[in-house]
C-alpha positions, 0 to 999 in steps of 0.5 A: 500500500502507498503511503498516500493511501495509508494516509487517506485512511488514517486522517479524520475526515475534514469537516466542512459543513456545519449545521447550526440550528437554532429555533424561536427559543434560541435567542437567549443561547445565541451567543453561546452558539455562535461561540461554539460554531466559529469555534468548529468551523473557523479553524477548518475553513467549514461553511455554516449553515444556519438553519432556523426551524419553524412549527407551522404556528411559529411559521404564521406568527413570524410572518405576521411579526414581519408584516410578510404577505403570505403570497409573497417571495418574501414569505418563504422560510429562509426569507423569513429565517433571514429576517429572524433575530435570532438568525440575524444575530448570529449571521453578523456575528459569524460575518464578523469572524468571516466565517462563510455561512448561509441562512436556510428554513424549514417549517416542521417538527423541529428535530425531522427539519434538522435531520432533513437539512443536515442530510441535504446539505451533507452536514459533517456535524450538527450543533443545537442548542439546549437546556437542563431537563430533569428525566421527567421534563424530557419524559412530557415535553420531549427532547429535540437535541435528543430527537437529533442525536439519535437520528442525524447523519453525522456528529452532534454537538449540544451546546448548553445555555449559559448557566447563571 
């Protein structure tokens, strides 16, 4: 075997979509996650895809936040991720570091949207944010980081909201 290929097999494969995926809850965490995502991607030179998922309830409402008219090209979800702050926020801040990004949405359950797009866009690893739950909480209310560790194509990463 030659050394080049002996080396092909031996180094991790490089990392060069990230999937950060943030949702109406987020925008307490958006530091935080976008400390975590320039932390993964700057020193790789990866591409961020900044995906903001919506259930079809905070689909209507953020449109409606907007003034957006449904009919409209500025009605789809990644116009309407676009204008969302948390999805600005974290977008000027990676422009920022220069760190090369794009804006995506979808409209869903949150945690089959994630999976969707990180299998779409060839995601290397997926960053998400959360909290702290108790078993119980989980148990009642469900887990999307849970729901997409368990399911995505690639690494997850959970990035916890600051503790106080």
């Amino acid at each position: 075997m030659s050394q080049t290929a002996t080396q092909r097999r031996t180094e991790p494969a490089g990392i060069d979509t990230v999937l950060l995926a943030v949702d109406t809850e987020d925008e307490d965490r958006t530091k935080r996650l976008t400390e975590e995502a320039i932390d993964v991607a700057a020193p790789v030179d990866a591409e961020i895809t900044l995906l903001h998922v919506f259930t079809e309830e905070e689909f209507d409402e953020a449109r409606e936040a907007l003034a957006v008219d449904d009919q409209s090209e500025a009605s789809t979800p990644d116009a309407v991720a676009t204008r969302h702050t948390t999805t600005r926020t974290i977008s000027k801040a990676l422009s920022a570091a220069d760190v090369d990004h794009e804006i995506r949405g979808a409209v869903g359950t949150h945690s089959t949207g994630i999976v969707a797009v990180a299998e779409d866009v060839g995601a290397d690893r997926i960053l998400v944010g959360g909290r702290n739950r108790s078993p119980t909480g989980k148990a009642v209310f469900g887990s999307v980081a849970q729901d997409v560790m368990l399911t995505a194509p690639c690494p997850v990463t959970f990035v916890r909201a600051d503790t106080k």
